[in-house]
C-alpha positions in Angstrom: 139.0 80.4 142.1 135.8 79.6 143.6 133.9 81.4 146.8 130.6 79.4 147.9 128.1 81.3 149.6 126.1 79.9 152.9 122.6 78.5 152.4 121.5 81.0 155.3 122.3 83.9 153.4 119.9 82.7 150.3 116.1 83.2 149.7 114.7 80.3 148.5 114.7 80.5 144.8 116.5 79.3 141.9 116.8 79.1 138.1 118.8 77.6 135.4 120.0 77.9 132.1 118.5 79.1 129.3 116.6 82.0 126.9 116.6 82.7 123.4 119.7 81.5 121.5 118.8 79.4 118.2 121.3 76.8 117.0 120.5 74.0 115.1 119.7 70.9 116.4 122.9 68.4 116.3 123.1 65.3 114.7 123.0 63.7 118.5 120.1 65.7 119.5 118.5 64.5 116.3 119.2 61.3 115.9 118.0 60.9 119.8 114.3 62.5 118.6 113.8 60.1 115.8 115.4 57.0 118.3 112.1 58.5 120.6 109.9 59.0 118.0 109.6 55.4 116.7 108.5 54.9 120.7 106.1 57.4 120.8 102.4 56.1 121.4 99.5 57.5 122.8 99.0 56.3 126.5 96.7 53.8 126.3 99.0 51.9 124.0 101.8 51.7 126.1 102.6 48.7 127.1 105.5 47.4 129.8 106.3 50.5 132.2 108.7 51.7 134.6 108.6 53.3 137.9 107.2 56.5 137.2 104.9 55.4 134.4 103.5 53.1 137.2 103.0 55.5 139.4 101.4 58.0 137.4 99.1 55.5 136.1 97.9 54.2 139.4 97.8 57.9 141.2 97.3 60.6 138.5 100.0 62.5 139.6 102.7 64.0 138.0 105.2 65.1 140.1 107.9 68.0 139.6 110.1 69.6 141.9 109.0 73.1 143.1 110.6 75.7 140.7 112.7 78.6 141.9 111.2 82.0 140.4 113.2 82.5 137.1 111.1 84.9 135.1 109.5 84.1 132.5 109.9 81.3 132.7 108.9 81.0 136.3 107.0 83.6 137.7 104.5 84.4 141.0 101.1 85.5 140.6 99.8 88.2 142.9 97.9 85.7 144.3 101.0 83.8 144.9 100.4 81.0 142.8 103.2 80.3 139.9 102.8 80.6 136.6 104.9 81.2 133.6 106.8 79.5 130.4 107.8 76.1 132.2 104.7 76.0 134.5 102.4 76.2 131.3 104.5 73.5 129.6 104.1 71.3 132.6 100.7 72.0 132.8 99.7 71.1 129.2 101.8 68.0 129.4 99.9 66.9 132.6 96.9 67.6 130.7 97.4 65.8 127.9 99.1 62.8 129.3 95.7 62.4 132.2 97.6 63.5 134.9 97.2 66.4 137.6 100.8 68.3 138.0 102.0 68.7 141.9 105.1 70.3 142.9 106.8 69.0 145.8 109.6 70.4 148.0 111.9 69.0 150.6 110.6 67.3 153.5 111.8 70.8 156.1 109.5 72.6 153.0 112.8 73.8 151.4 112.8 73.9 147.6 115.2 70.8 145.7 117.9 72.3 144.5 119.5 72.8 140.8 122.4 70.4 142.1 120.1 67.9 143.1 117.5 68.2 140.1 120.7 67.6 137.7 122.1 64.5 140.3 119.5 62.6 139.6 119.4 61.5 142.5 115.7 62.4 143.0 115.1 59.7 145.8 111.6 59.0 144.1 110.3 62.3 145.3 109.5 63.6 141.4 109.2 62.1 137.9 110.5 64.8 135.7 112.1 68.4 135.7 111.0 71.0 133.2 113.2 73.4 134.5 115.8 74.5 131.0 118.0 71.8 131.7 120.7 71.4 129.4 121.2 68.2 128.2 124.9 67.4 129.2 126.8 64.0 128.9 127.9 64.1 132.1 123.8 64.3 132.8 122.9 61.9 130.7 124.9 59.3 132.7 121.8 59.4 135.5 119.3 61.2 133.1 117.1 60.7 130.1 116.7 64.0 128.3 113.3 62.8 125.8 113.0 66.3 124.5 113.8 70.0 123.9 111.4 72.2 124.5 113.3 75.4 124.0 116.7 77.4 123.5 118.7 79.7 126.0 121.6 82.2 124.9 123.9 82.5 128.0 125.2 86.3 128.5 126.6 88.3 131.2 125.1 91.1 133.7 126.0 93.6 135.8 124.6 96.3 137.7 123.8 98.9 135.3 125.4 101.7 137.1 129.4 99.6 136.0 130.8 101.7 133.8 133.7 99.4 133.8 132.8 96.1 132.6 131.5 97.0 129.1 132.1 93.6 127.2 132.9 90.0 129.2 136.4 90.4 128.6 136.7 93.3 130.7 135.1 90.9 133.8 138.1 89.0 133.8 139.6 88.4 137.1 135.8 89.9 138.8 133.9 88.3 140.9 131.8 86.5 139.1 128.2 85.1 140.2 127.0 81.6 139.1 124.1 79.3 139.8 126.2 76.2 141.5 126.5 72.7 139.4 125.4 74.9 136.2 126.8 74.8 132.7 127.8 78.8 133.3 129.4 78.0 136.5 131.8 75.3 133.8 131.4 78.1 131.4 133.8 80.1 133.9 135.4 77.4 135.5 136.6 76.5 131.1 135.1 72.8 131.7 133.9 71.6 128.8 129.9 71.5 129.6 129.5 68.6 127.9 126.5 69.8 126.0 125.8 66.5 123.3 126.6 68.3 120.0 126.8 71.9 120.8 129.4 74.2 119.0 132.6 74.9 120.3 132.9 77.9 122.8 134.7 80.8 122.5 135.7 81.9 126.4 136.1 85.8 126.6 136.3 86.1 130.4 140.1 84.8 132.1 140.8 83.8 135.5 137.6 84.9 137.3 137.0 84.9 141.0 133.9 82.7 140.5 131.2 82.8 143.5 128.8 79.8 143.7 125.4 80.5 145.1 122.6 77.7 145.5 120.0 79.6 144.3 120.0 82.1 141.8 118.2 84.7 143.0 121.4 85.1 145.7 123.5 86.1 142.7 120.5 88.7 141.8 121.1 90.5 145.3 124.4 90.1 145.4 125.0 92.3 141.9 121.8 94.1 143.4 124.3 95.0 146.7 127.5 95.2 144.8 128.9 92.0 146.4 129.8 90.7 142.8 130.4 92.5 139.9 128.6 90.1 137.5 126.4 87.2 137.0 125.4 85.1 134.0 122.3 83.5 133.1 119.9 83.1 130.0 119.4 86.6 127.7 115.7 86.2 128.4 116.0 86.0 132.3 117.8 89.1 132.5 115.7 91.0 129.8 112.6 90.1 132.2 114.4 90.9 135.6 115.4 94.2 134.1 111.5 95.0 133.2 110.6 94.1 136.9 113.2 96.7 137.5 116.5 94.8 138.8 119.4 97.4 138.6 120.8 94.7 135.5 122.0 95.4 132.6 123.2 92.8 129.7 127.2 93.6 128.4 128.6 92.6 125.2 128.2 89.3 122.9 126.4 86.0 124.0 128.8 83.9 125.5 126.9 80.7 124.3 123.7 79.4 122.9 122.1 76.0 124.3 119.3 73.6 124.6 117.1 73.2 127.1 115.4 69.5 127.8 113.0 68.3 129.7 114.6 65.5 132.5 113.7 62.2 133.5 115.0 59.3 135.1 116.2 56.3 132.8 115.5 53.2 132.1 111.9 54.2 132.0 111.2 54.0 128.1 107.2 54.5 128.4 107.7 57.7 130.2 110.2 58.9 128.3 108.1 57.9 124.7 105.0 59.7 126.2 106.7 62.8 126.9 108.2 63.1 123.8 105.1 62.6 121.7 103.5 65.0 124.1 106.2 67.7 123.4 106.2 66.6 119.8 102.3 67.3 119.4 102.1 70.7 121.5 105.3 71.9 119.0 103.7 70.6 116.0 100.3 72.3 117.2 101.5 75.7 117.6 100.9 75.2 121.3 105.3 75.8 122.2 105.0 78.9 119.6 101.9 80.4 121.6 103.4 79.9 125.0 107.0 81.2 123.7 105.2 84.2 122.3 103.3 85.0 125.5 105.8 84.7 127.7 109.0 85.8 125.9 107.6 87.8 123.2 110.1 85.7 120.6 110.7 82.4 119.4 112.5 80.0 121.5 111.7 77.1 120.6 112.5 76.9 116.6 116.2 75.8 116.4 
């Protein structure tokens, strides 16, 4: 069963999928990082380019959807600027590749929503999404995933003064809170997510009354206001939500662990060989570490 909830009653903010989980990389995953790696060459080398590569070239823009606050890995500044896990990595990619990173919203100044971003139907407002998108085949019909950048373990929240949901099992047939078009809303929903070479998942909540929201910070206030009784996202979201002092708390076992890529449009090999290598180098560097460390205060990026 599936409630949606009206755009009106949202802020404007999002998330996604994600946090700390380490699995091993499968033998899709790496197969598709050595298929990138033979392509990988520095940007002066490149030679026959698509649309985006094209357009960064000629502008020096690099172009990402506005993110939705997701701490940590999406935060504001007191100043109101963003900052955070993603925002960094976005940043040092734009750095290294030439290229100055701009955000961009919709044209009534709305921020692109998490159904959109994972359409790919971008409408050549953006080249690329570093927002802990999972790389799903269903995705990767209208999306080229060139590289992880780091892991999420999926878990479930409620409002820490439940005494009555104490593991997921005991959420079954709640009201259940989930980001809309996102691998926990098929978590719920027992789709298979379609995450290329993930382990098989073990469900532990049945028959859920799942409620969709657009945005995820609706789900926040509506466990906040006791309009749900549970919400899942990424271990490290709701360890950094609970610091800021949302009424959360996390219950029971992960429900699964997952990669998180960086998106792009296909059929642009450049781009997609350039943002690999660039990943590549800032893991190989100790750059993904340093950033993981200072935002997460773990490793989520070794799998």
């Amino acid at each position: 069963m599936t409630e949606a909830v009206a755009e009106a009653d949202l802020p404007r903010t999002r998330r996604i999928n994600t946090s700390e989980g380490v699995k091993p990389v499968t033998r899709f995953l790496v197969a598709l990082a050595l298929a990138w790696s033979a392509l990988s060459v520095p940007l002066a080398e490149l030679g026959v380019a698509g649309e985006a590569m094209d357009r960064i070239r000629a502008t020096g823009v690099l172009r990402a959807p506005f993110p939705d606050l997701w701490p940590p890995a999406v935060i504001r500044q007191p100043n109101g600027e963003i900052d955070g896990y993603d925002v960094e990595v976005l940043r040092e990619i734009g750095r290294r590749i030439g290229a100055k990173v701009e955000y961009v919203k919709n044209s009534d100044g709305s921020v692109i929503t998490w159904d959109e971003q994972t359409s790919g139907k971008w409408q050549g407002k953006y080249d690329i999404v570093v927002g802990g998108m999972s790389p799903t085949a269903k995705r990767a019909e209208h999306l080229s995933f060139p590289a992880i950048y780091r892991y999420g373990m999926a878990v479930l929240a409620v409002n820490r003064t439940n005494n009555e949901i104490k593991t997921p099992a005991d959420a079954s047939r709640k009201r259940i809170g989930v980001l809309k078009s996102s691998t926990h809303e098929k978590y719920l929903k027992r789709e298979d997510p379609g995450i290329l070479g993930a382990p098989p998942i073990t469900y532990q909540i049945d028959d859920p009354v799942i409620v969709e929201f657009d945005h995820e910070e609706g789900a926040y206030d509506a466990l906040s206001g006791g309009k749900i009784d549970g919400t899942i996202n990424t271990l490290a979201v709701i360890l950094e939500l609970i610091k800021q002092g949302r009424p959360l708390k996390v219950v029971g076992q992960p429900l699964s662990r997952l990669p998180s890529c960086i998106a792009i449009l296909p059929g642009d090999e450049d781009f997609a060989a350039l943002v690999k290598k660039t990943v590549d180098d800032m893991r190989s560097d100790g750059t993904l570490m340093a950033l993981s460390l200072k935002w997460y205060q773990y490793d989520m990026i070794t799998p």
